[in-house]
N, CA, C and O of each residue as an XYZ file, in Angstrom:
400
protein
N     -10.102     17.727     -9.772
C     -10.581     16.362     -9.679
C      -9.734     15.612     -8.643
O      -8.511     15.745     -8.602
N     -10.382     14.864     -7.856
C     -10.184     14.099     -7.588
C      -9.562     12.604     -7.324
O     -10.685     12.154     -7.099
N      -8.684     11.408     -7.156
C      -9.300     10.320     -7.363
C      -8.910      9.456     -6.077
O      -7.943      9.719     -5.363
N      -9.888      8.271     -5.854
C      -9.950      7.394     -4.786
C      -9.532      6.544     -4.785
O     -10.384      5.700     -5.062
N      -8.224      5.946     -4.563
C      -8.158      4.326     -4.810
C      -8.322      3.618     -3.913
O      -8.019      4.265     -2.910
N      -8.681      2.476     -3.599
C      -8.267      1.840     -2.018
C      -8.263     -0.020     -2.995
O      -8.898     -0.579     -3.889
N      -7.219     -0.285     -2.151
C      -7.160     -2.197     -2.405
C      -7.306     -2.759     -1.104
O      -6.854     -2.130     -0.147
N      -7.950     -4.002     -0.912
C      -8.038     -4.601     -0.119
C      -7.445     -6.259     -0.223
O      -7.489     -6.954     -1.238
N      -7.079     -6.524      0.660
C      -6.607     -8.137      0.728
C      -7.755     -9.097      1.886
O      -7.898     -8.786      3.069
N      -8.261     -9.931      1.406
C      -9.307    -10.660      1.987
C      -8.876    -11.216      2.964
O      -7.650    -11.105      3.001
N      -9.380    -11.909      3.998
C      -9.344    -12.511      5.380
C      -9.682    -13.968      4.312
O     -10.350    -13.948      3.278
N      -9.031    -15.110      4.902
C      -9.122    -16.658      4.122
C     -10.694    -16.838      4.637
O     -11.398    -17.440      3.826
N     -11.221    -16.497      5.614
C     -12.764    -16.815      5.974
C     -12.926    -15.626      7.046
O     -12.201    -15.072      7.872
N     -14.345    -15.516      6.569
C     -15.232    -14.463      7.572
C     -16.263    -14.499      7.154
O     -16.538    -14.782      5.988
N     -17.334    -14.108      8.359
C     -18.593    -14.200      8.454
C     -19.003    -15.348      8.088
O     -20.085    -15.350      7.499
N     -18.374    -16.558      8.280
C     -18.928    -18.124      7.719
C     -18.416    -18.049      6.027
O     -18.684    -19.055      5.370
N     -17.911    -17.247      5.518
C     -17.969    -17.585      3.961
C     -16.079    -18.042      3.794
O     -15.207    -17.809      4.632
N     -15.924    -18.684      2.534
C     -14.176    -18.404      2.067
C     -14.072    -16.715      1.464
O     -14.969    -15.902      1.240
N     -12.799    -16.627      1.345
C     -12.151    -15.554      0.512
C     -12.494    -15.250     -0.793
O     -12.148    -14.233     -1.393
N     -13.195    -16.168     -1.232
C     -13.577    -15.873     -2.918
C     -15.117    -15.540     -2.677
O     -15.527    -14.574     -3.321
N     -15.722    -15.966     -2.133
C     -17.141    -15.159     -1.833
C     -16.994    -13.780     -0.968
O     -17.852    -12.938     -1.230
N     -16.255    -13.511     -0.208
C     -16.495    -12.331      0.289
C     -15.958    -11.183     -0.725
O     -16.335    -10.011     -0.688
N     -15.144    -11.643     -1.511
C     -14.419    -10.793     -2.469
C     -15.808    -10.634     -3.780
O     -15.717     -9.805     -4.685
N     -16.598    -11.256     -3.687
C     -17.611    -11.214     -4.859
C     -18.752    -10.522     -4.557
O     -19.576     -9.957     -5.276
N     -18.634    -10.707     -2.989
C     -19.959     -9.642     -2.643
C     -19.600     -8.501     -2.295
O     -20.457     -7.618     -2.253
N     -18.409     -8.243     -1.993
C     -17.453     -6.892     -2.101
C     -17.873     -6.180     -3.130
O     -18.393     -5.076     -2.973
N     -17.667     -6.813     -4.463
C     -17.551     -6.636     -5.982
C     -18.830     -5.709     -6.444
O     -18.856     -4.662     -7.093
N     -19.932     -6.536     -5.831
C     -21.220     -6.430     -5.965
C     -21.578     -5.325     -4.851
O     -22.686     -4.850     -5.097
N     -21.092     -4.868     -3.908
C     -21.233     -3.440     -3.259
C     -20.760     -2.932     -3.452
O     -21.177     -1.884     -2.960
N     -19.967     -2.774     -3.924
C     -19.221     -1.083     -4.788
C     -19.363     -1.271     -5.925
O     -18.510     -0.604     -6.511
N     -19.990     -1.833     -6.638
C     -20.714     -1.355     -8.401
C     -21.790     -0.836     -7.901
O     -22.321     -0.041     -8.677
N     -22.402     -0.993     -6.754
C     -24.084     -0.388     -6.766
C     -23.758      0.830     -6.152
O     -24.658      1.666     -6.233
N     -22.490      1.273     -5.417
C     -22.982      2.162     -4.834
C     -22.588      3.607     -5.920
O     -22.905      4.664     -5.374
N     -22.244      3.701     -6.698
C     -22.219      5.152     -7.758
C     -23.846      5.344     -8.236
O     -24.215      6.415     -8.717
N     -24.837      4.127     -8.044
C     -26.461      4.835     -7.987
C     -26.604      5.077     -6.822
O     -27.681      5.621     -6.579
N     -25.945      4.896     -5.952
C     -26.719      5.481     -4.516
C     -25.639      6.712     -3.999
O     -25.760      7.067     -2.826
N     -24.542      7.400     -4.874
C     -24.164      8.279     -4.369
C     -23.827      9.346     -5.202
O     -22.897      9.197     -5.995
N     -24.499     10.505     -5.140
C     -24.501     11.475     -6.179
C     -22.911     11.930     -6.146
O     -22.318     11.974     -7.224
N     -22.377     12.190     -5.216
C     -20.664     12.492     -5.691
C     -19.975     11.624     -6.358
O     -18.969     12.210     -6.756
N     -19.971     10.687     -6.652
C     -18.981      9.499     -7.400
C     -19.191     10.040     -8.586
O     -20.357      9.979     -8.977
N     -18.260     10.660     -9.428
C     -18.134     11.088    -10.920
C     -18.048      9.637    -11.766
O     -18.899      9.410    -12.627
N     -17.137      8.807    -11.523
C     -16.813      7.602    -12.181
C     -16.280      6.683    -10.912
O     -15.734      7.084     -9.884
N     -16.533      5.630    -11.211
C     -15.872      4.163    -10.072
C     -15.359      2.874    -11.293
O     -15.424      2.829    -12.521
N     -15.012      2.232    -10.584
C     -13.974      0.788    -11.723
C     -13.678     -0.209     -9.925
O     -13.040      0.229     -8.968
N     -14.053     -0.925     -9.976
C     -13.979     -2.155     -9.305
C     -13.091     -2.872    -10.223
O     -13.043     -2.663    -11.435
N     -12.233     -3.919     -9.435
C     -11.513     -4.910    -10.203
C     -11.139     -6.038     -9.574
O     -10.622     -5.704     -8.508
N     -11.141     -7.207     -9.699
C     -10.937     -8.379     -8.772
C      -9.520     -8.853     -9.724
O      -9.356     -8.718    -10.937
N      -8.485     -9.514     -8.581
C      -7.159     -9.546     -8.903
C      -7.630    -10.830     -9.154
O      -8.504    -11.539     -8.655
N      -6.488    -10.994    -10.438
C      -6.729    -12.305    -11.135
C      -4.846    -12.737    -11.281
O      -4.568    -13.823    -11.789
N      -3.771    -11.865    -10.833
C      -2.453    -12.764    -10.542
C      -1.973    -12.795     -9.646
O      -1.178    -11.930     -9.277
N      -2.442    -14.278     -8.682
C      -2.377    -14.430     -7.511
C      -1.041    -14.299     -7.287
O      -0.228    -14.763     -8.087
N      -0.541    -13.422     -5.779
C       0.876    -13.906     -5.544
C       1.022    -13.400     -4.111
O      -0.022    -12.979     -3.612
N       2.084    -13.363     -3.383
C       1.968    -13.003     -2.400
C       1.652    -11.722     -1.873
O       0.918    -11.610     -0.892
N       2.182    -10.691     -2.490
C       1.883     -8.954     -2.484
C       1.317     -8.514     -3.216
O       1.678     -7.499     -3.813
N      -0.283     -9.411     -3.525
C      -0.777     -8.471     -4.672
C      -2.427     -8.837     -3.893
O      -2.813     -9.937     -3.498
N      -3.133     -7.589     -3.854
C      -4.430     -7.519     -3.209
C      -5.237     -7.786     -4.071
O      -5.076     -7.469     -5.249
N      -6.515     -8.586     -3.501
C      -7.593     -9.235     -3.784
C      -8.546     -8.273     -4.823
O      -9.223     -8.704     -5.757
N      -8.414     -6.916     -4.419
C      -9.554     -6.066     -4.985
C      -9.336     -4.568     -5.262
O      -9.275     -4.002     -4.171
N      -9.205     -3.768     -6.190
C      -9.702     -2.080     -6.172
C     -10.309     -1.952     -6.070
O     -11.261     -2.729     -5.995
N     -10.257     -0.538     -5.955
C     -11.270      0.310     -6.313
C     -11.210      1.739     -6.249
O     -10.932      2.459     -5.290
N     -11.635      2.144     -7.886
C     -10.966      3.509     -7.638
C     -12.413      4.405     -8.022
O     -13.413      3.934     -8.563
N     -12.247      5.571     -7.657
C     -13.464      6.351     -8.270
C     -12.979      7.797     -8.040
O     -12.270      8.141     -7.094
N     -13.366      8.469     -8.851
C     -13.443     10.246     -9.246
C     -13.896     10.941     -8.803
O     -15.087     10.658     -8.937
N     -13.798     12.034     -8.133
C     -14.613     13.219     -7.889
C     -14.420     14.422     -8.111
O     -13.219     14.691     -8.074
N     -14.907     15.062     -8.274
C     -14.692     16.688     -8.668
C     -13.582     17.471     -7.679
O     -12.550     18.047     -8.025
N     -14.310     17.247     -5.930
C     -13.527     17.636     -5.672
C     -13.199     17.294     -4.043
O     -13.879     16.332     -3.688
N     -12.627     17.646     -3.323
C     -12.245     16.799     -1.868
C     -13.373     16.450     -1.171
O     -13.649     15.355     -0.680
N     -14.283     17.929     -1.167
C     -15.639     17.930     -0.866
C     -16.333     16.780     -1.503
O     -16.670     15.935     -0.673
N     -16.551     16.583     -2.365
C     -17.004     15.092     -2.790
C     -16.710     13.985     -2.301
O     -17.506     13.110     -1.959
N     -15.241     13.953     -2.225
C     -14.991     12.978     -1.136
C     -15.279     12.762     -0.105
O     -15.484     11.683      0.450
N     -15.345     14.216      0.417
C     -15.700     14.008      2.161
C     -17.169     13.513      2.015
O     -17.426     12.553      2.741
N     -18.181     13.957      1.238
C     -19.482     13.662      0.996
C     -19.348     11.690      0.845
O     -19.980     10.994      1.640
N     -18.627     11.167     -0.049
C     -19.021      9.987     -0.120
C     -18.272      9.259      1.216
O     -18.614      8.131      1.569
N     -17.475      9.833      1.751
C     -17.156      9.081      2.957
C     -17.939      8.786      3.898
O     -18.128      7.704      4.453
N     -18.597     10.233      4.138
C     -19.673     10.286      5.138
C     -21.210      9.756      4.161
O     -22.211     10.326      4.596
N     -21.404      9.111      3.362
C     -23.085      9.088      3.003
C     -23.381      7.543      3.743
O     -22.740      6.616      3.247
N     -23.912      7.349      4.404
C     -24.859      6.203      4.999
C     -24.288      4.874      4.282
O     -23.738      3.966      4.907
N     -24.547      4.886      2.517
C     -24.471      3.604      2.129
C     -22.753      3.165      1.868
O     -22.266      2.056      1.650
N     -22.086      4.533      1.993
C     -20.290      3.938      1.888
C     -20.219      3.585      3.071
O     -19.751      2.453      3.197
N     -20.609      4.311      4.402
C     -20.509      3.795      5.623
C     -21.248      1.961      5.835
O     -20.715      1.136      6.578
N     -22.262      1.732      5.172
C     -22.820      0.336      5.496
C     -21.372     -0.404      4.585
O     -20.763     -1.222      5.275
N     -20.949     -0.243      3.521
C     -20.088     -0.898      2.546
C     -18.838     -0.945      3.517
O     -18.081     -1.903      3.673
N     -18.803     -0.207      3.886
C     -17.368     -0.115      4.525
C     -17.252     -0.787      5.636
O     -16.179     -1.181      6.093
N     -18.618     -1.000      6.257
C     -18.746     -1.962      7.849
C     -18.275     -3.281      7.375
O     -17.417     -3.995      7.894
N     -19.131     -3.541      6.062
C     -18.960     -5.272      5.238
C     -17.540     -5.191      5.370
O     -17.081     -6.086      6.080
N     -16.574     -4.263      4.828
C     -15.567     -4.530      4.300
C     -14.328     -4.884      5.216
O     -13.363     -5.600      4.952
N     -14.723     -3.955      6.733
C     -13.764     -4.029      7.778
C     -14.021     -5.639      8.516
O     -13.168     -6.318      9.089
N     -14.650     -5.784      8.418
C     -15.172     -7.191      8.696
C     -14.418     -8.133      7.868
O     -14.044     -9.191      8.374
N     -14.089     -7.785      6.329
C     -13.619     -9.411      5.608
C     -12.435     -9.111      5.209
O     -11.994     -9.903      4.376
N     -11.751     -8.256      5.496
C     -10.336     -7.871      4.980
C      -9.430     -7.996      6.317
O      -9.875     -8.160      7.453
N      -8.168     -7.892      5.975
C      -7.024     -8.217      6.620
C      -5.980     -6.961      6.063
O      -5.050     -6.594      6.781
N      -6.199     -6.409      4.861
C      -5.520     -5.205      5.204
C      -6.013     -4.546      3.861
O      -6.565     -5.125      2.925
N      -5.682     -3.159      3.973
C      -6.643     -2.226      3.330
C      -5.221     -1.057      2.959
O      -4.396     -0.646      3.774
N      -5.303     -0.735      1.477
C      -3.974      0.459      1.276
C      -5.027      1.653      0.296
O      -5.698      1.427     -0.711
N      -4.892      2.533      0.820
C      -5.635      3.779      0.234
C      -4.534      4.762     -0.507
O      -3.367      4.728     -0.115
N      -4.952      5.695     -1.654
C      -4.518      6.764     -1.919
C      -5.366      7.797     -2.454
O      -6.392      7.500     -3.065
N      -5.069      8.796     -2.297
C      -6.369     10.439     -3.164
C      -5.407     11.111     -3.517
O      -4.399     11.026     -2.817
N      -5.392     11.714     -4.326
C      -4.438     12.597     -4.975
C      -5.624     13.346     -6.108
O      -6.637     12.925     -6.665
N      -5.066     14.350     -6.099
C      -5.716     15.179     -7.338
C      -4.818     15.196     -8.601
O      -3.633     14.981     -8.854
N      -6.141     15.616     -9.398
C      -5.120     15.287    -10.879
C      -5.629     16.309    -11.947
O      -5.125     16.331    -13.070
């Protein structure tokens, strides 16, 4: 198995919106995408709720069987559209995969 984490820290404005809307429609594209991607075993979204200076806006972690899965959801169309949104409203992005 697998697992995916990545956090992101929001940009104060982009694309015309504040930081608390882009973080909500964030929210709302990665809960939909485990129906649109047959490798995601499990996903958990989470929006940070203790604001402080070193602590990111958002997770997100999800499962896979196995690297191959990963490589599959990296490359499927709709993580690639999610991920365009995301490079767009963030300011910095920390990833980890590790198997377990």
């Amino acid at each position: 198995m697998v697992r995916h984490i990545v956090m992101l820290k929001f940009l104060d404005t982009a694309q015309g919106r504040v930081r608390v809307e882009n973080v909500r429609i964030a929210e709302g594209l990665l809960r939909e995408l485990p129906a649109l991607i047959p490798s995601m075993r499990s996903s958990e979204v989470g929006v940070n709720v203790v604001p402080g200076d070193e602590a990111y806006d958002l997770a997100f972690t999800v499962s896979f069987a196995s690297k191959e899965d990963l490589q599959a959801y990296t490359n499927h169309p709709d993580h690639q559209r999610v991920a365009g949104f995301l490079r767009s409203v963030r300011s910095a992005r920390a990833v980890v995969d590790y198997e377990y």
